[in-house]
SERO-4910 file (N, C-alpha, C, O; in steps of 0.05 Angstrom, whole numbers):
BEGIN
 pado doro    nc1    nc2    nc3   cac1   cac2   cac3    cc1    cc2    cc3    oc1    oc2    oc3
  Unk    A  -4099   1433   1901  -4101   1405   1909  -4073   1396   1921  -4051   1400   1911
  Unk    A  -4079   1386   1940  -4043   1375   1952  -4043   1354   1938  -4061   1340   1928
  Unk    A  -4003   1354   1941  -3984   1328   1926  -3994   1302   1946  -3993   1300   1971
  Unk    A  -4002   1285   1928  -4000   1253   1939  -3972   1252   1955  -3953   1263   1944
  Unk    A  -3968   1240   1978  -3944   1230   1986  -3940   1203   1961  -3955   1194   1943
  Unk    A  -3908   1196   1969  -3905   1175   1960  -3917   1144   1957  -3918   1129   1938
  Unk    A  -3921   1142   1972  -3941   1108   1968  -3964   1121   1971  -3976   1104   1984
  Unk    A  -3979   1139   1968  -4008   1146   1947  -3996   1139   1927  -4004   1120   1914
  Unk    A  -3974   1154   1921  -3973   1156   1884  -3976   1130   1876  -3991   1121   1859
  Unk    A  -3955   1116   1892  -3948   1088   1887  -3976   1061   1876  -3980   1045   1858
  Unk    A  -3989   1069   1899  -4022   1060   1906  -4034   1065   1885  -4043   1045   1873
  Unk    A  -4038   1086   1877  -4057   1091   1848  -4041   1080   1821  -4056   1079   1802
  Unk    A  -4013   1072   1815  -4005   1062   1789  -4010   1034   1789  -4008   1020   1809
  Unk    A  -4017   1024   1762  -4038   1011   1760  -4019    994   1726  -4007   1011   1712
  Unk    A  -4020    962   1716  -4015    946   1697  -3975    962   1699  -3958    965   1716
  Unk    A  -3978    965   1677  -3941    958   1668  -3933    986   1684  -3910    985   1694
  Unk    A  -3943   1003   1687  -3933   1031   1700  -3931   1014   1732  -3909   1017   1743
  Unk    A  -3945   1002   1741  -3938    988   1777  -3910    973   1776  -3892    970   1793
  Unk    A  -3913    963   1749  -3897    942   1740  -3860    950   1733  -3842    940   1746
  Unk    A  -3858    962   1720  -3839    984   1715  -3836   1006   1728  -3818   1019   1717
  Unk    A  -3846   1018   1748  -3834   1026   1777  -3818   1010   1784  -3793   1012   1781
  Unk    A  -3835    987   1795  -3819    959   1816  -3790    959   1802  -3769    968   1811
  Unk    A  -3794    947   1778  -3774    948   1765  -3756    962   1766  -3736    949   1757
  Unk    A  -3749    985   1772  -3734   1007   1772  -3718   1005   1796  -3694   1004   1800
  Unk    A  -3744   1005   1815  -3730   1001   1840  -3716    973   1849  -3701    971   1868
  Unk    A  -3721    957   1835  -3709    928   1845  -3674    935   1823  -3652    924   1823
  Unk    A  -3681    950   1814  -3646    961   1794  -3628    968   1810  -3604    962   1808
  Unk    A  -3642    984   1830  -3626   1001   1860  -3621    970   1887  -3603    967   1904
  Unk    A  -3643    953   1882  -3635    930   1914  -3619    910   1897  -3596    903   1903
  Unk    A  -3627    906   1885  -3611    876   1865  -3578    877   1879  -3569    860   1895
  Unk    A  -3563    904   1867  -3530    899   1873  -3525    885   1915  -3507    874   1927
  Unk    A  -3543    890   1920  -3544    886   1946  -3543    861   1952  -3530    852   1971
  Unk    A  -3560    845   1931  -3564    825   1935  -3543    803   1920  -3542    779   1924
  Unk    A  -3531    815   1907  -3507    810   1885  -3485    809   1901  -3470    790   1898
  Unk    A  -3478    828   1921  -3459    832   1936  -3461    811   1956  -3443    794   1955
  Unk    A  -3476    808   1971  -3483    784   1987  -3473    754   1979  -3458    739   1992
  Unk    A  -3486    750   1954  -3480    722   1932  -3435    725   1932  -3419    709   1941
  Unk    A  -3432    753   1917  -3407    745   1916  -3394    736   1948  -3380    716   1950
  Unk    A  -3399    752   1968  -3381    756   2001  -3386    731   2004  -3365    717   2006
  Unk    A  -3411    717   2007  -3417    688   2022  -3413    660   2007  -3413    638   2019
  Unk    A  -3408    663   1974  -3411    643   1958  -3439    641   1950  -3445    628   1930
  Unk    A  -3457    653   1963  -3480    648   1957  -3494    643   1930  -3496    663   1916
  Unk    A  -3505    616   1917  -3510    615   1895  -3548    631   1884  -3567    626   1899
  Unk    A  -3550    640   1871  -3565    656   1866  -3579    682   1852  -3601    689   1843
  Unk    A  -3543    697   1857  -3547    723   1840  -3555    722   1807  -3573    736   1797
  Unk    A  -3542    709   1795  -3559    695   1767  -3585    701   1768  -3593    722   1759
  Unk    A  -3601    683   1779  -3629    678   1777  -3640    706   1781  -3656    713   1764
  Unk    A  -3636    718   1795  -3654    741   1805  -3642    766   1783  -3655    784   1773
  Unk    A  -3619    760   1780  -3614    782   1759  -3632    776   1726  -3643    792   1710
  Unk    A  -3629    747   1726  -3648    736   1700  -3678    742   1702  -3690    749   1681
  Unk    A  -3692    740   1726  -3715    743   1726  -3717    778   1721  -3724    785   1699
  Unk    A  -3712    792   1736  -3708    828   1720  -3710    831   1698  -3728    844   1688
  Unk    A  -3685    817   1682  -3686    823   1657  -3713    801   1646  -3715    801   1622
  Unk    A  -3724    790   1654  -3746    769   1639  -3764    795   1638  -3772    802   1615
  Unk    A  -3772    814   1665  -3793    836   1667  -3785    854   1656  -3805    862   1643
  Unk    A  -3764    869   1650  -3753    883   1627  -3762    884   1603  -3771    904   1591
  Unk    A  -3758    851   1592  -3759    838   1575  -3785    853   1571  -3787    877   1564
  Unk    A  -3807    832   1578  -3833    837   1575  -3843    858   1572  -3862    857   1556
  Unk    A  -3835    891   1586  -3851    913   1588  -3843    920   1555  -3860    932   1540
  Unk    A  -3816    910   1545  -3808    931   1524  -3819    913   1499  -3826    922   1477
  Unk    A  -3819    882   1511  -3826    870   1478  -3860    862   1492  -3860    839   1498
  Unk    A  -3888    878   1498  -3900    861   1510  -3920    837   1511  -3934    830   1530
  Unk    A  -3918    823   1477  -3918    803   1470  -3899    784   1483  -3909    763   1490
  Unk    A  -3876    788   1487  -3865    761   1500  -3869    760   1530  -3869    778   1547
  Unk    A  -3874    730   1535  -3883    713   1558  -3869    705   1567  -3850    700   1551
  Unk    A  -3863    696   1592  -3848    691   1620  -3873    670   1639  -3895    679   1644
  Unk    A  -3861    640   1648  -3872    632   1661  -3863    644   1697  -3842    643   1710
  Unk    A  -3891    654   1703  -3883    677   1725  -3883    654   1741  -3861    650   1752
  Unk    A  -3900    637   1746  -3900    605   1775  -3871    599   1770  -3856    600   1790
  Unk    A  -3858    592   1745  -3834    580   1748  -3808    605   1772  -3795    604   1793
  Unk    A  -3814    626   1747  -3791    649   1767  -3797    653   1786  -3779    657   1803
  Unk    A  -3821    655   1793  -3826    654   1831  -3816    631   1851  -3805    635   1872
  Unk    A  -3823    608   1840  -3810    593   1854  -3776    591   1854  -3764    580   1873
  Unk    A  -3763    603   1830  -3731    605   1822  -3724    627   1847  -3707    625   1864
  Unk    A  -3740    645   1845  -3736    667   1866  -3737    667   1897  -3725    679   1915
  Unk    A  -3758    646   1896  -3757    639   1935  -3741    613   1939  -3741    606   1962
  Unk    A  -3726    596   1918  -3706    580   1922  -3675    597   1929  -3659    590   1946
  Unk    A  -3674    618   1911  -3659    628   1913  -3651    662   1941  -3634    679   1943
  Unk    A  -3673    655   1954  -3678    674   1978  -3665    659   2005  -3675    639   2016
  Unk    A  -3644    670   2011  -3628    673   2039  -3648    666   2059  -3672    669   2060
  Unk    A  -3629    654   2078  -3645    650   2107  -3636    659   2130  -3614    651   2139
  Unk    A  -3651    677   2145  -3627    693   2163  -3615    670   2174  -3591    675   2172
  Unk    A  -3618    646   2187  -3618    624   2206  -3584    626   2201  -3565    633   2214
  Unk    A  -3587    617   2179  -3555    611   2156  -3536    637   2162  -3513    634   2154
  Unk    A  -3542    657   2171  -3522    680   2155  -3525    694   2196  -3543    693   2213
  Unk    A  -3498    704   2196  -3507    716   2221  -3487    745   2213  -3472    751   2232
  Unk    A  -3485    763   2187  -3488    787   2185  -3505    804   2172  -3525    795   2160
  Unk    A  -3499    831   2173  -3517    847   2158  -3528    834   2129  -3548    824   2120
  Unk    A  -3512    837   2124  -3512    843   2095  -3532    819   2079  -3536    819   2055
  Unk    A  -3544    798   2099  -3568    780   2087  -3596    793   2093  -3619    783   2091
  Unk    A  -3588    817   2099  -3626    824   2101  -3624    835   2083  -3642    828   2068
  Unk    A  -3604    859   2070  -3617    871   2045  -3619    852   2029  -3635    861   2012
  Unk    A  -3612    826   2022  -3613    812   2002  -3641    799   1997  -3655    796   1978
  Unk    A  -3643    791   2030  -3673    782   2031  -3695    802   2012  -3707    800   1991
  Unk    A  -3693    823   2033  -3710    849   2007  -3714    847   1982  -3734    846   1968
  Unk    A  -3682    845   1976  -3685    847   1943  -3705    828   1930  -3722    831   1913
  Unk    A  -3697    803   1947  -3710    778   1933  -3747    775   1945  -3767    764   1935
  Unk    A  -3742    793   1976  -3777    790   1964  -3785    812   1953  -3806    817   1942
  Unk    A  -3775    819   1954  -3784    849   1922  -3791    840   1900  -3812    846   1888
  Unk    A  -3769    817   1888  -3772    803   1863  -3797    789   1860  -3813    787   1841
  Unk    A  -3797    779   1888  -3826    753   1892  -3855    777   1891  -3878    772   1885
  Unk    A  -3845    799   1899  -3868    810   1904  -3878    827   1880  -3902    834   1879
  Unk    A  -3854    835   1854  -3852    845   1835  -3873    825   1818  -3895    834   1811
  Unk    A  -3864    798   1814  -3878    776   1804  -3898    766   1809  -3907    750   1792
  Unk    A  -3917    771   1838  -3936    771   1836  -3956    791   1830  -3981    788   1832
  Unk    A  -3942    818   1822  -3952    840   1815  -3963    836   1789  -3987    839   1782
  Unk    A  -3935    823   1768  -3946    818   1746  -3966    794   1733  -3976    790   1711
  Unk    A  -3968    785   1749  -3994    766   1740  -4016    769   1756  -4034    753   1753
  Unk    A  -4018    784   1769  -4044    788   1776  -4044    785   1803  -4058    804   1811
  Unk    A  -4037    773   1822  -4037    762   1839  -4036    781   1872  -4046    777   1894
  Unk    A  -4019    802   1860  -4027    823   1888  -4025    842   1861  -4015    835   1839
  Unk    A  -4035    866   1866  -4041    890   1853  -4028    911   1862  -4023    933   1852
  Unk    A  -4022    897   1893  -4011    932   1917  -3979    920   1914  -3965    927   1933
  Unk    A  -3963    901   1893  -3942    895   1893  -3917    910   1891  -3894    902   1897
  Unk    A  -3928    936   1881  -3915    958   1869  -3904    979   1906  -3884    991   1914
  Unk    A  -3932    972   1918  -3934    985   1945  -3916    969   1960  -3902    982   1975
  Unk    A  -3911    945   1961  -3893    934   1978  -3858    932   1963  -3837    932   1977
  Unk    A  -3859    932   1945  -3824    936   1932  -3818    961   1944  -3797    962   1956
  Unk    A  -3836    987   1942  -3831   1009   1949  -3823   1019   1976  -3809   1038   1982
  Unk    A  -3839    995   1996  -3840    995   2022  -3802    984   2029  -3782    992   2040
  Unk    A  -3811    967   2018  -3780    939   2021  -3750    959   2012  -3727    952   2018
  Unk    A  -3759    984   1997  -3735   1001   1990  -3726   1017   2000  -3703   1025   1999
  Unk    A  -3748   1028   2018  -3747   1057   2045  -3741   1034   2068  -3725   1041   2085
  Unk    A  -3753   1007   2070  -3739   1005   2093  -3711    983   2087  -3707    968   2106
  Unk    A  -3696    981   2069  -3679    976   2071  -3660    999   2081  -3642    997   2098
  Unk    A  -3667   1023   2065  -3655   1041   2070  -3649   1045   2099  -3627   1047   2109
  Unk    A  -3676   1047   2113  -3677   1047   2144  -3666   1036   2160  -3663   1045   2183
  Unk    A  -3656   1011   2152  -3656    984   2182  -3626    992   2162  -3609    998   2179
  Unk    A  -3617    994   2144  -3586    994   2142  -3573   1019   2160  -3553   1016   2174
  Unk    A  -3588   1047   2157  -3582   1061   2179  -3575   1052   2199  -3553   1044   2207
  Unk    A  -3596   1054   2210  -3604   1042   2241  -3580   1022   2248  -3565   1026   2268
  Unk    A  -3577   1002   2231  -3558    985   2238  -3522    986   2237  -3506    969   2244
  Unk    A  -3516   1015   2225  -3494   1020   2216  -3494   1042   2243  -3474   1034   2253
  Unk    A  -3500   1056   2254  -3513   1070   2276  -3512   1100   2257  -3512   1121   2269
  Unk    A  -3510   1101   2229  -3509   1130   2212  -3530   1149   2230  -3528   1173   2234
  Unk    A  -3546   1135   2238  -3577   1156   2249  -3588   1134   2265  -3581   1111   2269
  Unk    A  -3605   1147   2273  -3614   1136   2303  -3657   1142   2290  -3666   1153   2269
  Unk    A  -3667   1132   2309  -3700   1129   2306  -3706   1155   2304  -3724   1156   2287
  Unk    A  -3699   1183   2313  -3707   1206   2304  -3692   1230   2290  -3696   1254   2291
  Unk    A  -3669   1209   2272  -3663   1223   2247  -3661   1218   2220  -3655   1232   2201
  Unk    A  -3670   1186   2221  -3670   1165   2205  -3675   1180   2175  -3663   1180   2154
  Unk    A  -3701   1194   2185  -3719   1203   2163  -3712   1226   2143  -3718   1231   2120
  Unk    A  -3695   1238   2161  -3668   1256   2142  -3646   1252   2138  -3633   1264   2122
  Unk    A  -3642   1241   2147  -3607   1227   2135  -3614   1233   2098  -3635   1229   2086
  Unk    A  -3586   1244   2085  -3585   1248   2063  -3593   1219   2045  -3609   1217   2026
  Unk    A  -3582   1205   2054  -3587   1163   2041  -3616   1166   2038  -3625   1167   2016
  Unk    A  -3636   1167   2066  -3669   1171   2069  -3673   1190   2044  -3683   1176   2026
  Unk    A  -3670   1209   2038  -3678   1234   2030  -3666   1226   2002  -3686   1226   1988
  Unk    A  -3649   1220   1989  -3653   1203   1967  -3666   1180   1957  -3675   1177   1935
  Unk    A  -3666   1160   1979  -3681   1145   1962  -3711   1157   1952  -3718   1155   1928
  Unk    A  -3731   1174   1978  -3755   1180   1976  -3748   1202   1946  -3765   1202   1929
  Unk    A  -3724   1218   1941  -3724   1233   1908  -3716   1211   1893  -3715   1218   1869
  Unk    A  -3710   1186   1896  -3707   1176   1873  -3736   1165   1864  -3745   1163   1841
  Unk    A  -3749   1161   1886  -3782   1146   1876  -3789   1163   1871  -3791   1161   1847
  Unk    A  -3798   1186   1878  -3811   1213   1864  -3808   1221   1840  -3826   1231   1827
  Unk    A  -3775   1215   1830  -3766   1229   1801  -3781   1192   1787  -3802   1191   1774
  Unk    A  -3770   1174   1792  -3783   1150   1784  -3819   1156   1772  -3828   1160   1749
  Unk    A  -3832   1155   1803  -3851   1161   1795  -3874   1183   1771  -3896   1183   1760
  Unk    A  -3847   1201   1776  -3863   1219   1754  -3855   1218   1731  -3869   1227   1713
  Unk    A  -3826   1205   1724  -3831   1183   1698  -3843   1171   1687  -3844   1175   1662
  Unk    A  -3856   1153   1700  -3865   1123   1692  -3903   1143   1695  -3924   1135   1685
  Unk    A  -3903   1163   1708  -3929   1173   1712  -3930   1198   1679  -3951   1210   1675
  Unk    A  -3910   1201   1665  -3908   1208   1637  -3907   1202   1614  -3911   1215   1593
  Unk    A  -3901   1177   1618  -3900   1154   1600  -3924   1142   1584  -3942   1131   1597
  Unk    A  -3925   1145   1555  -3955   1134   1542  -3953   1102   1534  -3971   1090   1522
  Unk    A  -3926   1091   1544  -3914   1063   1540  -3900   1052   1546  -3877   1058   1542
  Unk    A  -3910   1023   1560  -3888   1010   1580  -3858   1011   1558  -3835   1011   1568
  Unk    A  -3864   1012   1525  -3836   1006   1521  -3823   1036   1512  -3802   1041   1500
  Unk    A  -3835   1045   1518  -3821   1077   1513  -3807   1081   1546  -3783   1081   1552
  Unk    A  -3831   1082   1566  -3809   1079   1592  -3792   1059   1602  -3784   1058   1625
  Unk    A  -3786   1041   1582  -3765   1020   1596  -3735   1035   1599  -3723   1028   1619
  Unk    A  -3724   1050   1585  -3695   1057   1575  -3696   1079   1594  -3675   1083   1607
  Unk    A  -3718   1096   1599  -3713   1122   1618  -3716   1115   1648  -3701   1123   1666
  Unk    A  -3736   1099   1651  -3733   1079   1676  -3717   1064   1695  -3719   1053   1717
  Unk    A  -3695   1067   1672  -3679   1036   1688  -3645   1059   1687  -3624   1053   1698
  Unk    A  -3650   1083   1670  -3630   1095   1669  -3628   1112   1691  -3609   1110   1707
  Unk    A  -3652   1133   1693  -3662   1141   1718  -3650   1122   1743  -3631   1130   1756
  Unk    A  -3660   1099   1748  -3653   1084   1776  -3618   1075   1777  -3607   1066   1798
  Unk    A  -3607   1079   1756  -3581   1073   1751  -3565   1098   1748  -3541   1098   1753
  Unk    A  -3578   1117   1742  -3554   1138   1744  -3548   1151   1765  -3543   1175   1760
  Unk    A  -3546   1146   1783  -3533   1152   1809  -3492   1134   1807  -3468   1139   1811
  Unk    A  -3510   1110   1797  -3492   1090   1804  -3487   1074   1831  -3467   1063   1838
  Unk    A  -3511   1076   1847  -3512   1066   1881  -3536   1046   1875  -3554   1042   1858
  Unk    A  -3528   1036   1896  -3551   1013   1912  -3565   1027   1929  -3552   1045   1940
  Unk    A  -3595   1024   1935  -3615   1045   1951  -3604   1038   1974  -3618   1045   1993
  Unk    A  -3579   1026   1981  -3557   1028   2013  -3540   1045   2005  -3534   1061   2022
  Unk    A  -3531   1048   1985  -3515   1072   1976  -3481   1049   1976  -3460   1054   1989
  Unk    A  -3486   1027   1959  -3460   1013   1943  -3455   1017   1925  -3474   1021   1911
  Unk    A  -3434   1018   1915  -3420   1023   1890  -3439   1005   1869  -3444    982   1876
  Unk    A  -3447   1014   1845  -3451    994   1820  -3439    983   1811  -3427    976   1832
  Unk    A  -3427    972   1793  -3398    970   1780  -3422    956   1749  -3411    950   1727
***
């Protein structure tokens, strides 16, 4: 039987495993969006870092509740406008933050393929930061070493969270996994 590509895999995970993917991967866009907040003054990085840990929260304790309408709306208050910003560095942030929006409607129900679009929003940040740095051009994009990690970091991700008999057993290998590199899926320093 052949390997699912990546967004098959993505496509078929399903309640806290869709959920804790996203999660993982919003571990890798967040600093991006952190970095943005500090360069511009931008107020924000707070909120989006609080809402993570609210979904964190939840997978590992998953009795505790989170008003998801409230953090959604905290999250698209707190989403950049290109209009406002005339450098790079406000699109990955945008990402991050609809990642978040898109993470959150994952968990309540509200889109199901939420997991499919954070995933999407991570390969192409990766992309359009290429592209825009001129690292690679439209027909090398896809191998550039940056490309070629992020797609192994969702793979090792995925077959994590695809091992896992519990959202709170995979919270700690999840978030360590997406963190031990120590990069942003642009490839920034953590700190």
């Amino acid at each position: 039987m052949a390997k699912l590509n990546t967004f098959a895999r993505v496509r078929a995970l399903e309640g806290w495993r869709a959920v804790a993917f996203s999660a993982a991967l919003l571990e890798r866009m967040l600093p991006n969006y952190q970095l943005f907040c500090e360069v511009t003054e931008y107020e924000g990085g707070e909120v989006l870092r609080h809402c993570l840990n609210l979904i964190w929260e939840s997978l590992k304790s998953p009795k505790s509740k989170f008003n998801v309408a409230t953090q959604l709306e905290k999250v698209e208050l707190a989403t950049p406008d290109t209009q406002d910003y005339d450098f790079y560095g406000v699109y990955p942030a945008i990402d991050a933050a609809i990642g978040l929006a898109a993470l959150l409607n994952l968990k309540s129900g509200d889109d199901p393929q939420g997991a499919v679009v954070v995933s999407k929003l991570s390969q192409g940040s990766v992309e359009a930061y290429l592209l825009a740095t001129e690292e690679a051009d439209d027909d090398t994009v896809k191998s550039h070493p940056l490309m070629a990690f992020e797609i192994e970091i969702q793979e090792a991700l995925l077959d994590e969270v695809e091992k896992q008999n519990s959202s709170v057993a995979a919270v700690d290998a999840l978030k360590a996994l997406a963190l031990e590199e120590q990069m942003s899926n642009i490839g920034l320093a953590i700190e």
